[in-house]
Structure formats: structure tokens, C-alpha cells
C-alpha angles and dihedrals in degrees: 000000000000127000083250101047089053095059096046083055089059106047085047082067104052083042083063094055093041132091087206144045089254117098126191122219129175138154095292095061091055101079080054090046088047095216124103126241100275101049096038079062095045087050095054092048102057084044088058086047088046087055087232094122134359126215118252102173118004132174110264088229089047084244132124095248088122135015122290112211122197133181104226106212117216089270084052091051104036090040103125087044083057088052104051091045099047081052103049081046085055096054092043089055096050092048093051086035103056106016093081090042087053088051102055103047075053089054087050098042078053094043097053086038080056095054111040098051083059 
């Protein structure tokens, strides 16, 4: 699990406490998330640059002096829905993708097979 993912996860789980789409994050949270300060921030931020949240109250020196508060959007919060489904697409597409194409190197190996026995 990515930095980022951890930290998704995370704010999931605050989504699921709130009667809102505004989560609330400081240093305490960060021994529960398991990344330190710094990468917690970096992971926010690439989360904000990924439009999956956007900040609503951070800290002026990008600390957690104070409480951040974000505003998770609906691919924030059914990322891991997203996930599960983009992969079971992907398998689907390679197996349409390379099973005939399995098959029919199968129908020449038998064809020349064919040929050559007469």
C-alpha cells in the first residue's frame, strides 16, 4: 500500500464518522496513519494534485501545528471501489485481448502440423 493509499484509507475512515465530506486530520492522527509528518504532507498534497481532496484549513508552515481540514470528493472516497473494479477491467482486457491470439498461433502449430505429416 502506497503512502497515498494509507492515507485515503485513512480519511475513509474519518468520511465514515462525518456528517459531512470535510475531514479533519492533525499530529495526533499520524501514529494511526503510520507515516510520519512529512510524508503524511507530501501525501496530501499529491492527493490535492490528484483532485482526489481539496484543502479546506492547513497549517501556514505545512505542519501539523494546527488542524488540516480537506474536503475528500466521491473518487477520494470510493477509491478503493475504483480500484477493484479498474483491475478486474484490466484482466478482462488481457484475456480478450490474448486468448484468441493464443488460439490461433495453436490453429497454425496444428496446420503446419497438418502439412507436414502428409
Amino acid at each position: 500500500m502506497t503512502n497515498e493509499e494509507k492515507v485515503i484509507q485513512f480519511l475513509n475512515e474519518k468520511f465514515q464518522q462525518s456528517t459531512n465530506n470535510i475531514v479533519a486530520i492533525n499530529a495526533v492522527d499520524l501514529p494511526t496513519i503510520g507515516l510520519s509528518e512529512q510524508e503524511t504532507i507530501q501525501a496530501l498534497y499529491l492527493l490535492e494534485g490528484d483532485n482526489l481532496l481539496n484543502f479546506v484549513q492547513k497549517s501556514p508552515d505545512d505542519d501539523f501545528s494546527m488542524f488540516w481540514r480537506v474536503a475528500l470528493k466521491s473518487s477520494c472516497v470510493h477509491y478503493f471501489d475504483n480500484k477493484k473494479t479498474i483491475s478486474t477491467n484490466n484482466r478482462r482486457a488481457w484475456v480478450q485481448t490474448y486468448a484468441p491470439v493464443a488460439l490461433s498461433v495453436i490453429a497454425i502449430i496444428i496446420s503446419i502440423i497438418a502439412l507436414v505429416v502428409k
